[in-house]
DRENDREN-626731 format. One record per residue (C-alpha): residue in three letters; x, z, y. Coordinates in steps of 0.5 Angstrom, whole numbers, plus 500, padded with zeros to 3 digits. Each point is the difference from the previous one (the first is absolute). Layout:
BEGIN
alaXZY/...
This chain:
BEGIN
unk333661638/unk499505506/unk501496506/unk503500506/unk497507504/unk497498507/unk498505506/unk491501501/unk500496507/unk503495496/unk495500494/unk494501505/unk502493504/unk502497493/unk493501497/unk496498508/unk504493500/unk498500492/unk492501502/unk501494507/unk502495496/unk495502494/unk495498505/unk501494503/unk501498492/unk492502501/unk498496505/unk503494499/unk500499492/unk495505497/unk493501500/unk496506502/unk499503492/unk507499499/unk502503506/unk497506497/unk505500495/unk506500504/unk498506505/unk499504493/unk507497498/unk502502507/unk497508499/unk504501494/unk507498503/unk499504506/unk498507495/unk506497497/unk505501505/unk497505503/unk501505493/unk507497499/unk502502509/unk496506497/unk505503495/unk506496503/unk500506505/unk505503504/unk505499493/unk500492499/unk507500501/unk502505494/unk495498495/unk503493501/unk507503498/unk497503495/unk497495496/unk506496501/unk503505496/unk495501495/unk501493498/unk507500498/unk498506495/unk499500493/unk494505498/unk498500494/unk497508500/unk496498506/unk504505506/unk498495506/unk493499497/unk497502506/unk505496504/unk494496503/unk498496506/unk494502499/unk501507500/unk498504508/unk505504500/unk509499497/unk501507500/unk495501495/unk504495496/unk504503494/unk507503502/unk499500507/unk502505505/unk497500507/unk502503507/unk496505503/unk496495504/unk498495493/unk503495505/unk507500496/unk503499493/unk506505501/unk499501491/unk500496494/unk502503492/unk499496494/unk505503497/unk499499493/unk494495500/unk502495495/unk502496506/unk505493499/unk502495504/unk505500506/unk499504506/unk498497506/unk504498507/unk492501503/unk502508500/unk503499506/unk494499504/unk498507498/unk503503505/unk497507500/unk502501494/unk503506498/unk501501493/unk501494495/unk499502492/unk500494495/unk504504495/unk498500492/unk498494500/unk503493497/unk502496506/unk506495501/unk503495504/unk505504507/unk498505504/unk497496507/unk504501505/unk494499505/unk499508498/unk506502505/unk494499506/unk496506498/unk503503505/unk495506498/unk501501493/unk503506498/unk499500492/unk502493495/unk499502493/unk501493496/unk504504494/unk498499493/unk499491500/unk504495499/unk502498507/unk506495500/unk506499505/unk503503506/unk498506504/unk499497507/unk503501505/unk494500505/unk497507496/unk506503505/unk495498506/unk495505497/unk502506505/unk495504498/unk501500493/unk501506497/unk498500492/unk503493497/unk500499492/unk501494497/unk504502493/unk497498493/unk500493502/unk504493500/unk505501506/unk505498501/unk506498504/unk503506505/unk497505504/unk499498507/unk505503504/unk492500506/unk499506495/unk503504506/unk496498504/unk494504498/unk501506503/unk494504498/unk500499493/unk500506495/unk499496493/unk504494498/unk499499493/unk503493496/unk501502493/unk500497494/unk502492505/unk505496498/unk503501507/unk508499500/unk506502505/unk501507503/unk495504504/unk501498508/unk504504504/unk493500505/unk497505494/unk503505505/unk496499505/unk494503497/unk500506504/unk493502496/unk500497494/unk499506494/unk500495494/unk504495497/unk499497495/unk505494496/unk500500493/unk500496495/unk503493504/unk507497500/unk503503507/unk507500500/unk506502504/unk501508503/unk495505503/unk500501507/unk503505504/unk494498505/unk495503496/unk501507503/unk497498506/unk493500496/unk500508501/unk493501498/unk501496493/unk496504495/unk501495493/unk506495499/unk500496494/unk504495499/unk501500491/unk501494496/unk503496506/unk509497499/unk501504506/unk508503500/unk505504504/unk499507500/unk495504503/unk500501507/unk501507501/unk496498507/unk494502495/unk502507501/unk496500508/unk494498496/unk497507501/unk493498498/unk502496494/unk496502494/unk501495495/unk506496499/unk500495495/unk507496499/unk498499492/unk503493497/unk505497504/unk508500500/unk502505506/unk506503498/unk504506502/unk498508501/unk495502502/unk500503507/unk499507501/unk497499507/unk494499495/unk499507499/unk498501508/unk493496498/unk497506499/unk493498500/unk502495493/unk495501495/unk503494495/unk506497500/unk502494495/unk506496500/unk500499492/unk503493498/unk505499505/unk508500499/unk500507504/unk506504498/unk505506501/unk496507499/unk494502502/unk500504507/unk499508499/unk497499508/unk494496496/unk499508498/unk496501507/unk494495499/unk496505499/unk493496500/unk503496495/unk495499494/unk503494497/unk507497500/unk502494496/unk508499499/unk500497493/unk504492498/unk506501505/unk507502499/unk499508502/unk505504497/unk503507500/unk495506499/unk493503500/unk501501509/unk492500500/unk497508499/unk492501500/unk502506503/unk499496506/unk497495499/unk494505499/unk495493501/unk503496496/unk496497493/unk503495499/unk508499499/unk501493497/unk509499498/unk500497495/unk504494498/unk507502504/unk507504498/unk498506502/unk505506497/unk499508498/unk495503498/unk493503503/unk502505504/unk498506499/unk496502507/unk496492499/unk494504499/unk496507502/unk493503499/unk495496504/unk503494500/unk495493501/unk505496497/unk495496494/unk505494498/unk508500499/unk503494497/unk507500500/unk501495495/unk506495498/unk506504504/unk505504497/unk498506501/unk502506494/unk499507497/unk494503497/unk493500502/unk500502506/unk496508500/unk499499507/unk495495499/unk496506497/unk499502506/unk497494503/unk493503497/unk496494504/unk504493497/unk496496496/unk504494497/unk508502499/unk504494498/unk508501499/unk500494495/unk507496499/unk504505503/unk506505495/unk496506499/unk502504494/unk497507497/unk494502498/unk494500503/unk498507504/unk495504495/unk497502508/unk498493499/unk493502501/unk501503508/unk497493502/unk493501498/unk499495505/unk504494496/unk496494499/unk508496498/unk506502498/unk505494499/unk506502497/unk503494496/unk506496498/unk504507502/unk504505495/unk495504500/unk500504493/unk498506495/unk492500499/unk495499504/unk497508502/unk493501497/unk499503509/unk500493501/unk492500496/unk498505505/unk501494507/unk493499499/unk499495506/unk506496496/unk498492499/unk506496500/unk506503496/unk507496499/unk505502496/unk503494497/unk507498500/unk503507499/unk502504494/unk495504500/unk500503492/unk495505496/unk493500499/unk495498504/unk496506502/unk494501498/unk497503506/unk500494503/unk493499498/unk498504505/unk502495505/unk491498500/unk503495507/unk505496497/unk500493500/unk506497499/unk507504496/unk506495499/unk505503495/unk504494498/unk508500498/unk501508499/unk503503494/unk493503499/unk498502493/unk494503495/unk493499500/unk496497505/unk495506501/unk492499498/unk499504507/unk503494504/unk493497499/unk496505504/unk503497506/unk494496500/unk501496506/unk507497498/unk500493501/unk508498498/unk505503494/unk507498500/unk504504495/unk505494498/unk506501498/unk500507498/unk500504492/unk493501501/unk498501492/unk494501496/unk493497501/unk496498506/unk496505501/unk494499496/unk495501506/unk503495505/unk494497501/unk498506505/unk504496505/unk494496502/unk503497506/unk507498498/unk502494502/unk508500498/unk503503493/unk507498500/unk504505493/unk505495498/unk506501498/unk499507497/unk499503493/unk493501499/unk497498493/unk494500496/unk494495501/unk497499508/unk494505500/unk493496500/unk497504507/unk505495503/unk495495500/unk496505504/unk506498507/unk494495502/unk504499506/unk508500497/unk503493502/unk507501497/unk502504494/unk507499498/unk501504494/unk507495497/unk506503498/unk498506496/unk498502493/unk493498500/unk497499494/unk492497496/unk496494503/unk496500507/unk494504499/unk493496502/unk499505506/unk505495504/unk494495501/unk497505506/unk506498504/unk497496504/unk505501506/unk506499496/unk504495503/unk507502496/unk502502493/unk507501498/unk501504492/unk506496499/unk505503496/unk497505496/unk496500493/unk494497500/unk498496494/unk492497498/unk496495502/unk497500507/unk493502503/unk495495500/unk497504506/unk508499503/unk496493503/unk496503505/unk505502505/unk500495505/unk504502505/unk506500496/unk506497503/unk506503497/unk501502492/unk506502495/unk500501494/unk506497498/unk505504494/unk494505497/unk497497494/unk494497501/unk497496496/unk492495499/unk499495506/unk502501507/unk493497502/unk497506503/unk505500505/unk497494502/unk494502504/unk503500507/unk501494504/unk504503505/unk506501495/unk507500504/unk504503494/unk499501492/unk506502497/unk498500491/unk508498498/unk502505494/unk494501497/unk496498494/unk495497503/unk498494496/unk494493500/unk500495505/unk502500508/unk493501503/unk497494504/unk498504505/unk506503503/unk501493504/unk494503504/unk505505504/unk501495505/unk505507503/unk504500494/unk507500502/unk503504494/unk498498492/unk504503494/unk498500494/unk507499496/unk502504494/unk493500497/unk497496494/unk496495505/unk498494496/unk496493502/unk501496506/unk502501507/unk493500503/unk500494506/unk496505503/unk507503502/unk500494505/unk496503504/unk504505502/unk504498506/unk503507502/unk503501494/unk508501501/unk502503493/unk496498494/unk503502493/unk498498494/unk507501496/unk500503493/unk492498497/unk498495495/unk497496505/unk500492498/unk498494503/unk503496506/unk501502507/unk494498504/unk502496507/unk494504503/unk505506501/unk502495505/unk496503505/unk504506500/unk504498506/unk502508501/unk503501493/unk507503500/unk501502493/unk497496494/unk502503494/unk497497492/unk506500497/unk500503492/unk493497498/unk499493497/unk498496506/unk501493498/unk501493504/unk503497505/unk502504506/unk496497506/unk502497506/unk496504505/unk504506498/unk505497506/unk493501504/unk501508500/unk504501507/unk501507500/unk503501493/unk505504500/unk500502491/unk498495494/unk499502494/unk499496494/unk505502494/unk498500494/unk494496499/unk499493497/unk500496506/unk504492499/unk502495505/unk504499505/unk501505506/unk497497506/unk503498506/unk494504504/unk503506498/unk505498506/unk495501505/unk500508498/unk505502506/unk497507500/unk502500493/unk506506497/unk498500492/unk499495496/unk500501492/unk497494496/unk506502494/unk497500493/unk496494501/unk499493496/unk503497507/unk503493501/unk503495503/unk505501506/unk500505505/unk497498507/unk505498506/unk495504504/unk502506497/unk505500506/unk494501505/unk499508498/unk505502505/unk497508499/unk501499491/unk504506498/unk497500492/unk501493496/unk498502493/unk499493495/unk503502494/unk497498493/unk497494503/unk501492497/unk503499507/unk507493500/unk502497505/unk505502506/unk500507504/unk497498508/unk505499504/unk495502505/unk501507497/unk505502505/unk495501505/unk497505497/unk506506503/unk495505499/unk501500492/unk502506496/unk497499493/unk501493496/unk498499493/unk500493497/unk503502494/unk496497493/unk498493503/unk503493499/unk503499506/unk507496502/unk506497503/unk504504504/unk499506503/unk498499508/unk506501504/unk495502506/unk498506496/unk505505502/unk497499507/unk495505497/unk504506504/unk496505498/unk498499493/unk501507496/unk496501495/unk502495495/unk501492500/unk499498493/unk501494498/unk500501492/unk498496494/unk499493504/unk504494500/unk504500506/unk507496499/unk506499505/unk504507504/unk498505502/unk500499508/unk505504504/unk494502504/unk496505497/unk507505502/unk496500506/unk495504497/unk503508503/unk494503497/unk498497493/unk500505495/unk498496494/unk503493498/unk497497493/unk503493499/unk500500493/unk497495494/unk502494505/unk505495500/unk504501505/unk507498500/unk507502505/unk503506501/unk496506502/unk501499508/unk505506503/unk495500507/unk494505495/unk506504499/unk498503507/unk493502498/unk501507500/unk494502500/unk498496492/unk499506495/unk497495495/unk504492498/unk498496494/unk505493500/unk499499492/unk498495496/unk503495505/unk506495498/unk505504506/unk507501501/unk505502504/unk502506503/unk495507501/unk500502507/unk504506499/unk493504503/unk496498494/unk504505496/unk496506498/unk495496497/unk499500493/unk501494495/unk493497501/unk500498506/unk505494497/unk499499494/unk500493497/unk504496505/unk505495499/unk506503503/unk498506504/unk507505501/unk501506504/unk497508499/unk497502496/unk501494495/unk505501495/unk501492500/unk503500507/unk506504497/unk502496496/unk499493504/unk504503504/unk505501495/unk501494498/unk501496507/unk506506501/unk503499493/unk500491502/unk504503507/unk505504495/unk502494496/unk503495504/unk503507504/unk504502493/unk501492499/unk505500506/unk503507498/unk501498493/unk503493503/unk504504504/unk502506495/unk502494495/unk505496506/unk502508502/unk503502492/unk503493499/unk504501505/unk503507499/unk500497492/unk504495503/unk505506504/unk500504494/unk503494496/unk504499506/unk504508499/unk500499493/unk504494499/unk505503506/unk500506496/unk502495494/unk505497503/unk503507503/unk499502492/unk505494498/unk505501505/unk500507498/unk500499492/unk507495502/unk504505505/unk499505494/unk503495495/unk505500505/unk502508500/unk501500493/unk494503498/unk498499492/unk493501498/unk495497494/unk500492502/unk496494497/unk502494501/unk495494502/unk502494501/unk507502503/unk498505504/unk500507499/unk493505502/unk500507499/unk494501497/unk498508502/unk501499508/unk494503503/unk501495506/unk499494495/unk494503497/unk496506505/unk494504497/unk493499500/unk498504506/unk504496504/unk498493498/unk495497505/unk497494497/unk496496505/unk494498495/unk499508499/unk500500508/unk496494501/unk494503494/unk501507505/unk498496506/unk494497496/unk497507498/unk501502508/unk496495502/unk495501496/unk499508501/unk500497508/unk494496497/unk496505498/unk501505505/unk498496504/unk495498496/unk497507500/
């Protein structure tokens, strides 16, 4: 566009050969009138040239450069507008700053101009330059480093663009160098170690880059840097003792880096330092007590770090101190740190440690400046500190999440200059002092989370400046009292969780300003005062959990900033005003358990609805249509109602909807495939209506199902395989239904099933095999279906069933397997009304944890495991041959198969009893006969003597017949048919001894 730029005595000698050869082209080829025309066109070219000479001046070389800039710009505001050939004078031209002499360049600034684009190589023709400011624009692309030759340049400003790539090396060559800023750019790479080079540099700032790796050794090198400024990139590695060689260094600022390591204690020699910020890194360690001799330290900021041991009394001595910041390490021990010294300080942030003890009791004197105390979340103990009575200039106290106990001090009220006290989630209690309404500047007051008990003072209606007052999760108890309301600039209430009762204040429509009023949870009755409609500017009121009572009052309709109400949990009753339709802004509504009753249809006026909430109410019609307009609706639950009508297809819309609840209504008519769209819904619940039809294969399309519910309800058909592809889902109740045909094999895909509910269906067939894959079952019920064939070995894989398997009333046949021993956790097992056969497996006797069993109404046998003996009769009642405790039946089996072993045992007896008698019969004969004939011989060698007696003859021979030998007494006589019959009635004894 522009050229090449060429010397005068060039142009001049350019123009002459120009007007020579027009010449001879006049003399040869043209007449004398056209002659004329082109001694005009060769005036006009002369004036020409001479203008362009003219304004090239001395300046031709930079102005070129210049332009060539300009033209890798983008300039949307117009910044280089008067950036012209046509202008005489480039040092008039915008942003420029010349040399004394108007002969050099040495300044440009278009800082904040708008400016995009790249930054020129071509700067480096500009040799006189000194200052270099593009900062605040939008530039891209690297950092040229053609910039490394503007050996004059002592100021280069590029900070706040969007300039990528590494810082170049070459920037090390600029030796004149004294202020360097680049930071609030895309940077990225390290830090050249050529930084050293610039002696003379005094700034170096390359904050918020993405800079990585460690700050350079050669840092040290920079005799005459004052600031340096690293925050907010990725720097790792440890902080260089080299750093001490920056004597002059005024401003350290590292923070928001990974650097790690311990502080070096080479800081110390920092004598100049007036601000270190080592904030949000992983330094860890103790802190130096060599940073006590940096006496001329203003701030000191080492928050977010892993910093640990005590903090170092020698801290004591930094006497300008006005602002230390230790808080998010690990500190620990006591308070070290005393105002008394610190007499600068005015702001001391500890919070987030594990500091111990109490405040001590010289922290503070008369005429201190501290302002801020925040010594939050550490362990620090005792009562409110009286000393910080003393602190008469603190502004904001916080001891927030500490142990303090006691009462608050009734003095309370010395600190006149408080704006905020915060004190909660301590074990503060007793009454708030009434002193506490005198603290006129008090803005912010934060008592939650302790025990604080009593009234709230009624003086705390002086307090004309407070905005926010957060009493929840105390013991407080009685009215909320109407002076409250005179604190006109509140903006947030929260009393939660307290024993406020009584009314709201009938004047809470005074809170003009009020943004937040949070009384759940407490006591309160009576109706909702009609000025609450005066809070224009109240965005959340939650008043559940309490005893209010009678209808919303119409005044509502002047929220028209509201965006939550929460009346959960109370008694309010009646139809709801129409006016309710002109809140647009609602979000957020529960009314659920109260006594609402007419059409939810004024709730629907807001299409920016993300939760509505009516279950347990008396609310009756149809589902409005337009709800399907709040596309954010993420929770609908109109359950417990008296809803009638169809689900509206509008529904379908709502593709944010994770919890739709429709249970317990008289709603009809079928599921709408539309509700298909609703990709997000996690938890569908229709059950207990009178739905109908057949349950829809698109259910199977529902990804992030996690709970189906369609119980009770009139659906027919079969279950769909689709349901299968619900891999989110955990619950599934379809029990009390019209449903048919077999279950899915592709119920095994819902691997994260824990509720299978299809009891009171028509369902037959086989229980899946495919059931084993669902081991995170806990609940099977499939009882009062038509299902058969043996129960599923591959059900005692389903490890963690608990609650109950309940098999009941179906037509399962064959054994019981032996593999639901393996269910540890099952405390229910309902087998009964079925067909089963075999004996009761002795592996369920190992399930201890069963507290429920119901086998009866089954053709089984055997054996009772032992373990099963303390349940009642019911459990096996009607079975074919069941025995063992607790049936009486099982007494008496075993009985007759022991009385079978005890004959053939009293057989051999008896065989052997009879062989024994015989053969003492036999002997006993025996001795009789020798005794006979022992008799005879006796009777003849009496003959012989000469004894005379009474004789009787017989047969020839004489017999005596009163010879005691010949006929002995009865009681001698043994007769072995008495002894046989003896035996006989022993053996039978023994039979029935052992029979009992």
């Amino acid at each position: 566009m522009y050229g090449i730029s060429l010397p005068k005595h060039t142009l001049w000698t350019i123009l002459s050969c120009v007007r020579l050869f027009i010449m001879k082209l006049i003399l040869i080829k043209h007449s004398a009138m056209d002659s004329i025309y082109i001694c005009h066109f060769i005036l006009l070219l002369t004036i020409v040239c001479t203008v362009v000479v003219a304004t090239l001046g001395d300046n031709t070389t930079e102005s070129y450069w210049l332009l060539r800039i300009k033209s890798e710009l983008v300039d949307p505001l117009g910044a280089l507008r008067n950036w012209s050939p046509t202008t005489t004078q480039i040092c008039s031209w915008n942003g420029l700053t010349c040399a004394l002499d108007q002969a050099r360049v040495v300044g440009l600034n278009l800082s904040g101009s708008g400016l995009s684009g790249s930054i020129s190589g071509e700067f480096s023709h500009l040799i006189s330059l000194q200052s270099l400011d593009l900062s605040s624009n939008s530039l891209t692309g690297s950092i040229p480093s053609e910039l490394g030759k503007l050996q004059n340049l002592r100021t280069l400003l590029l900070y706040s663009n969007y300039l990528s790539g590494a810082i170049p090396k070459e920037i090390g060559n600029l030796s004149k160098l004294q202020v360097l800023r680049l930071g609030d750019n895309m940077l990225e790479g390290e830090i050249t170690p050529s930084i050293g080079n610039l002696s003379e540099l005094t700034v170096f700032g390359v904050a918020n880059c993405n800079l990585n790796g460690s700050i350079p050794v050669e840092v040290g090198k920079l005799k005459n840097l004052v600031s340096l400024d690293l925050q907010v990139n990725s720097l790792s590695g440890y902080i260089p003792e080299e750093i001490q060689g920056c004597e002059g260094l005024q401003n350290f600022a590292a923070s928001n880096n990974m650097l790690e390591g311990e502080i070096p204690s080479s800081l110390g020699s920092l004598k100049s330092l007036r601000i270190l910020n080592l904030a949000n890194n992983t330094l860890s360690g103790s802190i130096p007590t060599s940073l006590s001799l940096l006496s001329n330290l203003t701030y000191l900021n080492l928050l977010g770090n892993m910093l640990n041991g005590e903090i170092p009394s020698e801290l004591n001595s930094l006497s300008q101190l006005q602002k230390l910041d230790l808080s998010r390490n690990s500190l620990s021990g006591p308070l070290a740190l005393l105002n008394v010294k610190l007499q600068n300080l005015e702001t001391m942030v500890l919070s987030d440690n594990a500091l111990t003890g109490s405040i001590p009791y010289n922290f503070c004197l008369r005429g201190s400046k501290l302002q801020q105390l925040f010594l939050a979340r550490n362990k620090l103990s005792g009562r409110f500190p009286l000393e910080l009575l003393n602190c008469s200039s603190i502004q904001q106290v916080d001891l927030s999440d500490n142990s303090f106990e006691g009462e608050l001090p009734s003095s309370l009220d010395k600190l006149q200059n408080l704006t905020d006290l915060v004190l909660n989630n301590n074990s503060f209690s007793g009454s708030l002092p009434p002193g506490i309404g005198n603290i006129s500047s008090l803005r912010s007051l934060f008592l939650f989370g302790n025990f604080f008990t009593g009234k709230l003072p009624v003086e705390i209606g002086r307090l004309k400046r407070l905005n926010t007052i957060y009493l929840y999760d105390n013991q407080m108890s009685g009215p909320i009292p109407r002076e409250l309301t005179n604190c006109t600039r509140l903006t947030e209430i929260d009393f939660f969780g307290n024993h406020f009762s009584g009314p709201i204040p009938k004047t809470i429509g005074k809170l003009k300003d009020l943004t937040i009023l949070h009384l759940r949870q407490n006591d309160l009755s009576g109706p909702i005062p009609p000025s609450m409609g005066y809070c224009k500017r109240l965005q959340l009121l939650a008043l559940a959990d309490n005893k209010l009572s009678g209808s919303i009052p119409p005044t509502f309709s002047y929220l028209s900033q509201i965006r939550t109400i929460t009346l959960y949990n109370n008694s309010f009753e009646g139809p709801l005003p129409d006016s309710l339709s002109l809140l647009r802004n609602l979000k957020i509504i529960n009314f659920s358990n109260n006594k609402f009753s007419g059409s939810i249809f004024p709730l629907t006026g807001s299409n920016s609805l993300t939760v509505l909430d009516l279950t347990n109410n008396s609310f009756s019609g149809s589902i409005p249509s337009i709800l399907g307009n709040s596309r954010d609706l993420t929770r609908l639950r109109l359950g417990n109602n008296y809803l009638t009508g169809t689900i509206p297809s509008e529904l379908g819309h709502l593709t944010e909807l994770n919890f739709l609840d429709l249970s317990f209504n008289n709603l009809t008519g079928h599921v709408l495939p539309q509700l298909s769209n609703c990709k997000k819904i996690e938890h569908l619940l229709l059950n207990n209506n009178r739905l109908s039809g057949e349950m829809s294969p698109w259910l199977g399309s529902l990804q992030e199902l996690g709970e189906l519910d369609l119980s009770f309800n009139n659906f027919h058909g079969r279950v769909p395989p689709e349901l299968g592809g619900c891999s989110k889902l955990l619950k599934l109740f379809l029990h009390h239904n019209n449903l048919s045909g077999e279950i899915p094999q592709e119920i095994g895909n819902l691997t994260s099933l824990n509720v299978f509910n299809l009891q009171k269906n028509g369902l037959s067939g086989l229980i899946p095999s495919t059931i084993q894959q669902c081991t995170k079952l806990y609940e099977i019920r499939l009882s009062e279906n038509f299902l058969s064939g043996t129960i599923p070995a591959e059900l005692g894989g389903v490890t963690e069933l608990q609650v109950i398997l309940d098999l009941s009333r179906n037509h399962f046949s064959g054994e019981i397997p032996s593999s639901l021993g393996n269910l540890m956790k099952l405390e229910r097992l309902d087998l009964s009304f079925n067909h089963l056969q075999g004996q009761v497996p002795p592996s369920l006797g190992q399930l201890t944890s069963l507290h429920m069993l119901n086998l009866s109404y089954n053709h089984l046998n055997g054996l009772i495991p032992s373990t099963f003996s303390g349940f009642p009769l019911s459990s096996f009642l009607n079975n074919d041959h069941l025995c063992g405790p607790p049936l009486t039946l099982c007494l008496e089996a075993t009985g007759k198969e022991r009385m079978q072993l005890s004959n053939a045992q009293v057989a051999a007896i008896i065989v052997a009893i009879v062989l024994t008698s015989t053969l003492i019969c036999l002997v006993m004969l025996y001795i009789m006969l020798r005794i006979w004939c022992n008799w005879i011989k006796v009777a003849v060698s009496s003959e012989d003597g000469g004894m005379v007696e009474q004789q009787k003859t017989r047969n020839g021979e004489y017999w005596n017949m009163n010879s005691p030998e010949l006929f002995p007494s009865p009681d001698k006589q043994i007769s072995p048919t008495i002894c046989i019959c003896s035996l006989k009635i022993d053996a039978e004894a023994q039979e029935n001894t052992l029979v009992r």
